[in-house]
N, CA and C atoms as a LAMMPS dump frame, in Angstrom:
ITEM: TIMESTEP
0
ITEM: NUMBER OF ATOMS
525
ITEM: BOX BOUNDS ff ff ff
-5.0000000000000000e+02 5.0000000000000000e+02
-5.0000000000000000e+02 5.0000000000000000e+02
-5.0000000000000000e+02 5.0000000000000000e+02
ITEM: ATOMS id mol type element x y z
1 1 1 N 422.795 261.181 -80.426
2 1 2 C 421.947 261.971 -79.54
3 1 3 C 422.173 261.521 -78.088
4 2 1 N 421.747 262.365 -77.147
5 2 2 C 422.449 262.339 -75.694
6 2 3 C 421.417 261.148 -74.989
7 3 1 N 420.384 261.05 -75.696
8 3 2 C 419.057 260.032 -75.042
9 3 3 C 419.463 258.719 -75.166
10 4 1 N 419.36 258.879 -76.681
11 4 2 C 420.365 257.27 -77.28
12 4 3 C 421.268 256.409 -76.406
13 5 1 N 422.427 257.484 -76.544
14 5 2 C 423.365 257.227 -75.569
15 5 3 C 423.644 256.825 -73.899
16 6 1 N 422.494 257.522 -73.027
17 6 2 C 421.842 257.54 -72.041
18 6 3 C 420.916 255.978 -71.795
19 7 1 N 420.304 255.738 -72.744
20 7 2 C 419.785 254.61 -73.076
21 7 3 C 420.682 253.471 -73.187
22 8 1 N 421.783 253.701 -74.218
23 8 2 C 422.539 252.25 -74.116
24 8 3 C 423.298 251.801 -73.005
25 9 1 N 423.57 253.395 -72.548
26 9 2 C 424.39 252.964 -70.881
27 9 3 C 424.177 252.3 -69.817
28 10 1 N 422.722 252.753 -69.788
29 10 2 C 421.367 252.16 -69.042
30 10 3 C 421.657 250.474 -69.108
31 11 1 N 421.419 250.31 -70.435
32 11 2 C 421.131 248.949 -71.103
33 11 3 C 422.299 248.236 -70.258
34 12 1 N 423.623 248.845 -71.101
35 12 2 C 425.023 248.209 -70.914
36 12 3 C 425.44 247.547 -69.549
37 13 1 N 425.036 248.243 -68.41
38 13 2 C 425.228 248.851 -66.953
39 13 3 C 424.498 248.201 -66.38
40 14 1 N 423.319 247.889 -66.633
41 14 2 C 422.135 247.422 -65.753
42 14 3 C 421.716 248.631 -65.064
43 15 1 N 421.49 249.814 -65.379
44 15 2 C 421.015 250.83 -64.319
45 15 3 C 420.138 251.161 -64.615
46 16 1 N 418.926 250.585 -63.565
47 16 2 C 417.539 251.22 -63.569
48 16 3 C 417.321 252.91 -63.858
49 17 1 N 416.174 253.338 -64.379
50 17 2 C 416.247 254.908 -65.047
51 17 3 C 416.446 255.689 -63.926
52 18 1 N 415.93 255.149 -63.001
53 18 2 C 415.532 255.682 -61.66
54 18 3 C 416.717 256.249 -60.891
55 19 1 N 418.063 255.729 -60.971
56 19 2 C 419.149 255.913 -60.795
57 19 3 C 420.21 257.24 -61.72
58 20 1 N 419.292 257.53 -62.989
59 20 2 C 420.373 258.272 -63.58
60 20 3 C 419.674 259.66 -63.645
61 21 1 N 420.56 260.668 -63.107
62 21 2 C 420.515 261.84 -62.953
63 21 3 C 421.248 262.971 -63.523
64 22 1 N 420.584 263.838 -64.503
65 22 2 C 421.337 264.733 -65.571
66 22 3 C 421.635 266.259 -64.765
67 23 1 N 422.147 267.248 -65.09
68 23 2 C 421.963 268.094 -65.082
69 23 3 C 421.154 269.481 -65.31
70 24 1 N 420.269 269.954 -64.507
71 24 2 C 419.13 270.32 -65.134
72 24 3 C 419.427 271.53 -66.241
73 25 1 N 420.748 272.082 -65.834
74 25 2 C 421.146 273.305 -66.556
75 25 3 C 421.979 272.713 -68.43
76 26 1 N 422.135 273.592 -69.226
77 26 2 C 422.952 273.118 -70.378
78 26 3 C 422.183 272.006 -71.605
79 27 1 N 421.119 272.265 -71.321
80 27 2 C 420.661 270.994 -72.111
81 27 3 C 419.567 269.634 -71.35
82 28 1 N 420.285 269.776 -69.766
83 28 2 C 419.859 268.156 -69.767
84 28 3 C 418.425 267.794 -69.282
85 29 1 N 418.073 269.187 -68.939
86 29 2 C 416.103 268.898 -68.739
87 29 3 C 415.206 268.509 -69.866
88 30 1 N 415.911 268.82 -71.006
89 30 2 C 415.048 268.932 -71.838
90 30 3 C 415.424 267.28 -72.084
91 31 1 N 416.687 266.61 -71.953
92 31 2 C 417.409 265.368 -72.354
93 31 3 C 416.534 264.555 -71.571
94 32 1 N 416.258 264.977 -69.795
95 32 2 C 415.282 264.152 -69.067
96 32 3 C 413.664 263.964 -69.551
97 33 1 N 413.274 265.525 -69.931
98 33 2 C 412.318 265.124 -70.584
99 33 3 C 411.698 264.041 -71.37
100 34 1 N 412.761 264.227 -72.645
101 34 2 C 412.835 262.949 -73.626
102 34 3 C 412.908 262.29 -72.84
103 35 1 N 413.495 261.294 -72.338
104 35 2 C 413.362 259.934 -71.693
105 35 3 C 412.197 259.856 -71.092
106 36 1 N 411.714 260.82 -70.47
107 36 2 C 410.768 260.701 -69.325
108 36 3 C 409.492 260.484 -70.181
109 37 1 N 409.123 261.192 -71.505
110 37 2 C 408.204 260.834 -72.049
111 37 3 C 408.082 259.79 -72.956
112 38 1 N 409.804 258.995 -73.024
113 38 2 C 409.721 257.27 -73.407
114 38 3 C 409.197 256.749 -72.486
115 39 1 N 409.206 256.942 -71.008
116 39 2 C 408.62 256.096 -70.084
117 39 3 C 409.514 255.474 -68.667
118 40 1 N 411.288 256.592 -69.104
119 40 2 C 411.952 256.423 -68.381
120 40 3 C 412.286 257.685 -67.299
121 41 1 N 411.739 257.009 -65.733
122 41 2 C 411.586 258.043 -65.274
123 41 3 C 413.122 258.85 -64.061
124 42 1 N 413.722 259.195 -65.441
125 42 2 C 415.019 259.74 -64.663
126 42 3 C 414.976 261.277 -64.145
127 43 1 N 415.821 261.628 -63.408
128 43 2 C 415.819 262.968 -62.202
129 43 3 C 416.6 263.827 -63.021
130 44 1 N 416.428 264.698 -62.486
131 44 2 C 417.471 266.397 -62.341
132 44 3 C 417.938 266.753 -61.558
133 45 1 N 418.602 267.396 -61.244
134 45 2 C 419.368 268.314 -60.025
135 45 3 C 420.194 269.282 -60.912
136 46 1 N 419.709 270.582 -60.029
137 46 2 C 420.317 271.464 -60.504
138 46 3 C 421.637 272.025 -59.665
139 47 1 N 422.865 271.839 -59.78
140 47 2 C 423.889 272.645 -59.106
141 47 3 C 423.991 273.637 -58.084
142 48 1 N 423.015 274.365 -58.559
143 48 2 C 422.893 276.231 -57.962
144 48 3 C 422.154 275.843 -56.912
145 49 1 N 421.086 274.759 -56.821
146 49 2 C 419.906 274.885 -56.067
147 49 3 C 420.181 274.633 -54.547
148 50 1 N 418.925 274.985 -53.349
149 50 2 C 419.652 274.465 -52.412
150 50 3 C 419.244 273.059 -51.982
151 51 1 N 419.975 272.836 -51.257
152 51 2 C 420.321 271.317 -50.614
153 51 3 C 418.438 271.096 -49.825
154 52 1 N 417.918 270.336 -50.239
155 52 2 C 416.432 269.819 -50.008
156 52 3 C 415.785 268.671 -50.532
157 53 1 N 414.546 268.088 -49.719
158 53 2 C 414.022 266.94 -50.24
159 53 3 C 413.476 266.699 -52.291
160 54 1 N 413.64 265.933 -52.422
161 54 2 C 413.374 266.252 -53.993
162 54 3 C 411.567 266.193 -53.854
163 55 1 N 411.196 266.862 -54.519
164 55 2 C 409.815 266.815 -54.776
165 55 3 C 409.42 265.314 -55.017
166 56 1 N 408.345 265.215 -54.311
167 56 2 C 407.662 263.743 -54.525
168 56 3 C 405.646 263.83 -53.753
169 57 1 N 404.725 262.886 -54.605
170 57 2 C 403.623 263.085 -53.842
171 57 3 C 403.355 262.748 -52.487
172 58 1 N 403.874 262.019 -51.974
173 58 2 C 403.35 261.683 -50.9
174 58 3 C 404.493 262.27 -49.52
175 59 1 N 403.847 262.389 -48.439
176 59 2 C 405.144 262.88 -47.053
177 59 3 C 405.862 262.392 -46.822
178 60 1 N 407.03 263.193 -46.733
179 60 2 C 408.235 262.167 -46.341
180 60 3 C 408.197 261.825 -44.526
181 61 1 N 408.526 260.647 -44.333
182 61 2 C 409.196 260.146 -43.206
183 61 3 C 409.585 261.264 -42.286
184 62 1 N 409.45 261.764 -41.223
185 62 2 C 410.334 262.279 -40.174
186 62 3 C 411.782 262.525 -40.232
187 63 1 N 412.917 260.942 -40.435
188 63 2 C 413.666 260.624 -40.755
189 63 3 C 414.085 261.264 -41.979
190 64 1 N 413.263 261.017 -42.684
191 64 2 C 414.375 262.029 -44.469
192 64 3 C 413.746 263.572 -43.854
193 65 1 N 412.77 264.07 -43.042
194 65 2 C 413.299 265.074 -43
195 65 3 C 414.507 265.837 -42.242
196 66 1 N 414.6 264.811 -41.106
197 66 2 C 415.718 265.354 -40.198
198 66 3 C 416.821 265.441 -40.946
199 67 1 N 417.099 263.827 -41.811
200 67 2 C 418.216 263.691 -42.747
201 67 3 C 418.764 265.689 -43.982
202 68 1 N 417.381 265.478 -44.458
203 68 2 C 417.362 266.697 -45.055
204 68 3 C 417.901 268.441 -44.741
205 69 1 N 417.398 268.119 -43.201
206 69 2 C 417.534 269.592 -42.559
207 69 3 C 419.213 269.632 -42.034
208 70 1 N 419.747 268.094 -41.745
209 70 2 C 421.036 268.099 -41.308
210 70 3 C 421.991 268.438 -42.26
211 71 1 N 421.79 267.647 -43.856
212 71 2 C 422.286 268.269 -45.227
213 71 3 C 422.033 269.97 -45.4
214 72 1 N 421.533 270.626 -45.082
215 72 2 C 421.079 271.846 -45.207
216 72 3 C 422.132 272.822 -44.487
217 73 1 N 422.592 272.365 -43.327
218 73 2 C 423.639 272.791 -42.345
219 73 3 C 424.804 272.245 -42.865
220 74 1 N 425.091 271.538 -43.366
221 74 2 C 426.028 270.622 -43.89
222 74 3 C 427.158 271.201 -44.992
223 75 1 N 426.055 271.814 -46.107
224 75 2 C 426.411 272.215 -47.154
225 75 3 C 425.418 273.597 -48.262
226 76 1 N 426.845 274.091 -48.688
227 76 2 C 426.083 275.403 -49.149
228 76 3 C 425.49 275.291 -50.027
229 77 1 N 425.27 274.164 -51.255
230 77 2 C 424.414 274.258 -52.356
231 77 3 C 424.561 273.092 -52.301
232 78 1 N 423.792 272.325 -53.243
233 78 2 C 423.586 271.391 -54.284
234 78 3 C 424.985 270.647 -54.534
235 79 1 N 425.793 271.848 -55.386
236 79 2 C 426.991 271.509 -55.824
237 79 3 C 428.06 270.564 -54.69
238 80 1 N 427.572 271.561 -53.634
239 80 2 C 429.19 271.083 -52.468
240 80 3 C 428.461 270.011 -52.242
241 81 1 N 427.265 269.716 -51.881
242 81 2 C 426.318 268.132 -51.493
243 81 3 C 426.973 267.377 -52.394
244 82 1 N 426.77 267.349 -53.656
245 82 2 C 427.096 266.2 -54.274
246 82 3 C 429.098 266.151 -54.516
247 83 1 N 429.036 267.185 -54.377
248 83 2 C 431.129 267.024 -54.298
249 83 3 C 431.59 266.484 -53.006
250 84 1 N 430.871 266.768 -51.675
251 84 2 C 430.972 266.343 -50.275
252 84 3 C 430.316 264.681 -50.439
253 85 1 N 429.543 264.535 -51.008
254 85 2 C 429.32 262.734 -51.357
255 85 3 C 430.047 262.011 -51.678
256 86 1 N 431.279 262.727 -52.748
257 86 2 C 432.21 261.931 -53.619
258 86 3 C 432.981 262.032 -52.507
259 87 1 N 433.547 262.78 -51.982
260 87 2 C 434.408 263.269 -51.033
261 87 3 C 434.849 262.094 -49.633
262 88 1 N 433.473 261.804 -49.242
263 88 2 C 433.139 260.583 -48.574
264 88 3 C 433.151 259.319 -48.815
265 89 1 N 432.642 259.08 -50.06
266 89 2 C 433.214 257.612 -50.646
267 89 3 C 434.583 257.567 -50.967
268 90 1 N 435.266 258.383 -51.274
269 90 2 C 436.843 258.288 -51.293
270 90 3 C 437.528 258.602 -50.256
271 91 1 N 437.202 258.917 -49.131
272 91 2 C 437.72 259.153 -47.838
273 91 3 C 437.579 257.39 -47.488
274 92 1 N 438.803 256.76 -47.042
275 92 2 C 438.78 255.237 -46.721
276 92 3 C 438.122 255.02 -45.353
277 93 1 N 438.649 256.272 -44.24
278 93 2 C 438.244 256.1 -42.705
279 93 3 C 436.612 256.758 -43.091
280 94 1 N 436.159 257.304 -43.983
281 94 2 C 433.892 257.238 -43.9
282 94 3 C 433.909 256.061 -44.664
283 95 1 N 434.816 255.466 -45.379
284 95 2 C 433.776 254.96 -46.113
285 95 3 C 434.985 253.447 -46.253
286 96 1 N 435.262 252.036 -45.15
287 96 2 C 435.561 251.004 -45.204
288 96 3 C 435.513 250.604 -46.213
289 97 1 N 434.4 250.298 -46.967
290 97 2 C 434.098 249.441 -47.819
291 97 3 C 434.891 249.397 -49.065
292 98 1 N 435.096 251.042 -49.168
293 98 2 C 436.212 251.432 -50.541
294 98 3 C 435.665 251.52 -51.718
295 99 1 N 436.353 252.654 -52.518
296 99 2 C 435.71 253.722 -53.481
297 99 3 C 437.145 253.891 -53.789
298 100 1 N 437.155 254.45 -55.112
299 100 2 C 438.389 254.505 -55.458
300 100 3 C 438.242 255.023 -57.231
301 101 1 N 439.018 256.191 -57.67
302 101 2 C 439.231 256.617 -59.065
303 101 3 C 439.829 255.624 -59.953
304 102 1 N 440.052 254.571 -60.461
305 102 2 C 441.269 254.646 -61.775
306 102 3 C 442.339 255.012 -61.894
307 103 1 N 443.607 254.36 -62.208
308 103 2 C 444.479 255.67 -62.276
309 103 3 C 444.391 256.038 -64.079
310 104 1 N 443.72 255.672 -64.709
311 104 2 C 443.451 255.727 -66.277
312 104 3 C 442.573 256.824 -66.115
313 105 1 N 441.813 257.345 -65.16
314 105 2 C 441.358 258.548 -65.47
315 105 3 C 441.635 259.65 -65.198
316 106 1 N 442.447 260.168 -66.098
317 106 2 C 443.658 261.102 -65.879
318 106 3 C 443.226 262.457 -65.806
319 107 1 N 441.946 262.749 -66.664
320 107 2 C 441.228 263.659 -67.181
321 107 3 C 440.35 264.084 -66.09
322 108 1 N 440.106 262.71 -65.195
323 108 2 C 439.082 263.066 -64.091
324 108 3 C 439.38 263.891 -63.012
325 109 1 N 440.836 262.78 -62.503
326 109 2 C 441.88 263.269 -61.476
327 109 3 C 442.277 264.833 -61.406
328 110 1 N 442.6 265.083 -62.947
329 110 2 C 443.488 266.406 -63.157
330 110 3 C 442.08 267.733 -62.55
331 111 1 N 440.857 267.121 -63.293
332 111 2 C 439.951 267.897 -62.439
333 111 3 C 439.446 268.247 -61.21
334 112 1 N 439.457 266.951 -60.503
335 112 2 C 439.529 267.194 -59.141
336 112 3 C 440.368 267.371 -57.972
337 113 1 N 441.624 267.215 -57.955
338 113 2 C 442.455 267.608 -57.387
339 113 3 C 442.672 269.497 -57.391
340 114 1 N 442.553 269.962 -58.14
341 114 2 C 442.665 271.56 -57.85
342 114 3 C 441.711 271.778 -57.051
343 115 1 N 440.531 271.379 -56.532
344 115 2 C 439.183 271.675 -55.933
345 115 3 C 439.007 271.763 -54.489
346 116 1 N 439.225 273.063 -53.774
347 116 2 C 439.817 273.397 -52.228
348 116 3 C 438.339 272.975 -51.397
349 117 1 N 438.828 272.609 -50.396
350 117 2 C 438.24 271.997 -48.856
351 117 3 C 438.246 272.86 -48.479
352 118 1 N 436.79 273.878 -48.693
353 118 2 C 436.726 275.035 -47.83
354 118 3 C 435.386 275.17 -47.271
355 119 1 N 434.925 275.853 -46.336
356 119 2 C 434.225 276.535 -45.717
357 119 3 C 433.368 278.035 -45.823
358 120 1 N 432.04 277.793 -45.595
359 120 2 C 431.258 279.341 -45.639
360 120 3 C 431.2 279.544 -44.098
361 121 1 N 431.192 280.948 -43.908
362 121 2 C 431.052 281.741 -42.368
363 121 3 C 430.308 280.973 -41.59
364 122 1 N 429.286 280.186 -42.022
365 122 2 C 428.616 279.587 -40.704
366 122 3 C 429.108 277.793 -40.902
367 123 1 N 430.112 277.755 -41.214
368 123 2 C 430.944 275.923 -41.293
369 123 3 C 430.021 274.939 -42.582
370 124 1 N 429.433 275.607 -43.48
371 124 2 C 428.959 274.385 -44.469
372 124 3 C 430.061 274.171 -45.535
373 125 1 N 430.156 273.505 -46.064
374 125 2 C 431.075 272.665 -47.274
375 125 3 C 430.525 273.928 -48.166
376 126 1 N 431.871 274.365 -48.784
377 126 2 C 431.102 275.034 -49.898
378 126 3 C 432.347 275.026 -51.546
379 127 1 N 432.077 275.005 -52.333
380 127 2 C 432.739 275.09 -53.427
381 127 3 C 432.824 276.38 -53.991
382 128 1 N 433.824 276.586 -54.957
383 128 2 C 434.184 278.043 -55.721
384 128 3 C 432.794 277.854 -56.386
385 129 1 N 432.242 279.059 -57.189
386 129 2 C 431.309 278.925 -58.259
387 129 3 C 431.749 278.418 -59.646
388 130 1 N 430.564 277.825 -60.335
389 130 2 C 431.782 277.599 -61.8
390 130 3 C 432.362 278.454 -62.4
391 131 1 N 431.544 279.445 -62.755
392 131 2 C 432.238 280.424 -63.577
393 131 3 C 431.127 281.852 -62.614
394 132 1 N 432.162 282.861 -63.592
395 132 2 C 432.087 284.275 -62.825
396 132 3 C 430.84 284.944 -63.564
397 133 1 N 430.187 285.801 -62.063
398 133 2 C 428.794 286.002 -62.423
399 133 3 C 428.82 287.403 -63.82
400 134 1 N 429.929 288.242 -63.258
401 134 2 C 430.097 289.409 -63.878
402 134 3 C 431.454 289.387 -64.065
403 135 1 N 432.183 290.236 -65.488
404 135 2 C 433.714 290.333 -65.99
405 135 3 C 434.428 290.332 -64.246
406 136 1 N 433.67 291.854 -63.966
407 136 2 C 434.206 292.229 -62.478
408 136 3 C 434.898 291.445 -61.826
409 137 1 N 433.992 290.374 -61.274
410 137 2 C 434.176 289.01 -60.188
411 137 3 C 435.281 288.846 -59.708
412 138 1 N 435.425 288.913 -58.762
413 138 2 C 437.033 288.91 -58.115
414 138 3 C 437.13 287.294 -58.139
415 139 1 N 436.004 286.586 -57.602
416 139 2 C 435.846 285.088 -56.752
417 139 3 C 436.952 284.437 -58.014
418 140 1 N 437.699 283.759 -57.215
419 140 2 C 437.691 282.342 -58.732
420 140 3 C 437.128 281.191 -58.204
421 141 1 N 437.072 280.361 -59.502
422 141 2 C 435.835 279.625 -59.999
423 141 3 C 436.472 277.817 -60.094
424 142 1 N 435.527 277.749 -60.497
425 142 2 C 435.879 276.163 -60.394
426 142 3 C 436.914 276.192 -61.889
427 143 1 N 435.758 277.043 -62.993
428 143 2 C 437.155 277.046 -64.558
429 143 3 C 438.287 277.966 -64.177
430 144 1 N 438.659 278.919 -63.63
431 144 2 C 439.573 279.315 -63.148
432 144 3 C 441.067 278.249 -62.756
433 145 1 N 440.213 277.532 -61.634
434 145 2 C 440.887 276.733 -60.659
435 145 3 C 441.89 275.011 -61.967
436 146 1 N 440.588 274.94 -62.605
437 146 2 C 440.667 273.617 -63.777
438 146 3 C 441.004 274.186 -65.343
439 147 1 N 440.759 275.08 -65.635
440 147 2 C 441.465 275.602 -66.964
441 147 3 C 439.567 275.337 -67.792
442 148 1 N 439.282 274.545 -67.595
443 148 2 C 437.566 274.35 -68.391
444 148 3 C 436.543 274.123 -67.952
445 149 1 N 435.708 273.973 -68.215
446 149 2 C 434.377 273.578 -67.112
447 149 3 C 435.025 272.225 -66.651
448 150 1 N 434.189 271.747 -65.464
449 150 2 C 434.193 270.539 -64.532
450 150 3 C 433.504 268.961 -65.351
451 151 1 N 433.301 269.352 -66.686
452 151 2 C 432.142 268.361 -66.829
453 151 3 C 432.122 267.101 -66.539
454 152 1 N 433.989 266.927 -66.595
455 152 2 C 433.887 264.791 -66.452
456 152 3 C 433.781 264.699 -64.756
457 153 1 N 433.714 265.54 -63.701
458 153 2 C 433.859 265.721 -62.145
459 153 3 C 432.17 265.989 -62.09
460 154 1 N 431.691 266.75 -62.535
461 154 2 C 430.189 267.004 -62.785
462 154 3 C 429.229 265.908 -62.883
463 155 1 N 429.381 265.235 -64.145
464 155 2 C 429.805 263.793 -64.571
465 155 3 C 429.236 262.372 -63.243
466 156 1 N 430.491 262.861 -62.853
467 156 2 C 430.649 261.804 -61.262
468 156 3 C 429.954 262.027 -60.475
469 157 1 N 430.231 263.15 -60.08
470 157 2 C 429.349 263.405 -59.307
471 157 3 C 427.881 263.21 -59.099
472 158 1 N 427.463 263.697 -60.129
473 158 2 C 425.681 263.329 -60.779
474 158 3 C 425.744 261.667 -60.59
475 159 1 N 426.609 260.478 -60.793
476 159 2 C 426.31 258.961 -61.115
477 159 3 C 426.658 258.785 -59.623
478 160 1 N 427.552 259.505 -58.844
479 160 2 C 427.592 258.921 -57.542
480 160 3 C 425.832 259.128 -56.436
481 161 1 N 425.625 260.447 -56.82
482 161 2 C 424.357 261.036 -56.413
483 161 3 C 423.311 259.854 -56.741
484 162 1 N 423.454 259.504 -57.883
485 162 2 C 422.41 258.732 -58.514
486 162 3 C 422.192 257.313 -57.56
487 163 1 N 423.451 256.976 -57.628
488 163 2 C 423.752 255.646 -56.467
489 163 3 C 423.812 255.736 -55.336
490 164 1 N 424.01 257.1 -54.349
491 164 2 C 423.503 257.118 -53.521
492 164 3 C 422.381 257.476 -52.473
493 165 1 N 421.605 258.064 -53.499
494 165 2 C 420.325 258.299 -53.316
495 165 3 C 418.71 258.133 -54.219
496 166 1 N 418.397 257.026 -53.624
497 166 2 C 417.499 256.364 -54.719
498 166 3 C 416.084 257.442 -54.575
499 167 1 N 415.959 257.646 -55.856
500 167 2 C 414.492 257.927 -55.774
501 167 3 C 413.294 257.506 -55.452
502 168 1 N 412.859 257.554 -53.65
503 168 2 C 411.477 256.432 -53.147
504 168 3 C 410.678 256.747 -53.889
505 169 1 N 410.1 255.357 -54.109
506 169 2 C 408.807 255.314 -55.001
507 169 3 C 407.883 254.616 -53.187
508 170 1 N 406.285 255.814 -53.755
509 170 2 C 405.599 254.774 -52.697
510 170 3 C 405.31 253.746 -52.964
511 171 1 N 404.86 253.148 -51.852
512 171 2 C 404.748 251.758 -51.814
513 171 3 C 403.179 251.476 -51.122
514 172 1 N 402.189 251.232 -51.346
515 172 2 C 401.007 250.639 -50.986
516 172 3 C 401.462 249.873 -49.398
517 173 1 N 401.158 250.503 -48.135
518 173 2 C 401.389 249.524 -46.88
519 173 3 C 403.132 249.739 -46.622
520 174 1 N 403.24 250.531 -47.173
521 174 2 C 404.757 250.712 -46.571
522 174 3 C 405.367 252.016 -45.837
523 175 1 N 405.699 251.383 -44.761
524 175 2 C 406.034 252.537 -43.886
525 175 3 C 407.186 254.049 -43.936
């Protein structure tokens, strides 16, 4: 089962729940659910959605909102946000510190390399869609572009997201 599994990774990894983030589409809300009603309180993000603060009780900071509204201009969905994240940690001149694929992940590579650096009319990052809305659809797609869905790039994407954006918890006296 996908929880199980989710669980031992957790374990294996040292990664707080707080850090791991499923897909809300295909299964994985209901997968967050489960955990969430073990007591592990992991996220969603949905692909399609747009680029915004994640729901939380209390106001955000000034700061995450500016942060927020600048992501918004930035990028056309969800999707290109978290593909423009990876994008950046593997870019060496954003990101010194260094990020880097495997070359053993052959499966990963082969997926992301077809995946074009393009632009919507008003300059945000934007990606093909995954798949086509109607037979019609002229657009091609991310399975078009990769021969199958994206899932092990999907995958990454979601664990890079996870690591680079922690879910604030409030804090009693904290600013």
């Amino acid at each position: 089962m996908i929880t199980g599994e989710a669980l031992a990774f957790m374990r294996k990894h040292g990664v707080p729940a707080e850090r791991v983030v499923f897909d809300r589409g295909g299964g994985g809300k209901e997968h967050a659910d489960r955990l969430r009603a073990q007591g592990y309180p992991v996220r969603t993000v949905a692909f399609g959605e747009a680029v915004s603060l994640e729901p939380r009780r209390m106001a955000y900071q000034p700061r995450d909102r500016i942060e927020s509204n600048e992501e918004r201009y930035a990028y056309r969905n969800r999707r290109a946000a978290l593909y423009g994240d990876l994008r950046q940690l593997l870019d060496p001149a954003a990101n010194p510190a260094g990020f880097a694929l495997p070359a053993e992940y052959v499966e990963l590579r082969r997926q992301l390399s077809p995946i074009p650096l393009q632009y919507d009319p008003e300059g945000r990052l934007e990606l093909p869609p995954k798949n086509k809305r109607n037979a019609d659809d002229g657009k091609v797609t991310l399975v078009d572009l990769i021969g199958h869905s994206p899932d092990e790039a999907d995958a990454v994407v979601l664990a890079c997201h996870g690591m680079l954006h922690a879910q604030s918890r409030p804090r009693v006296g904290a600013r």
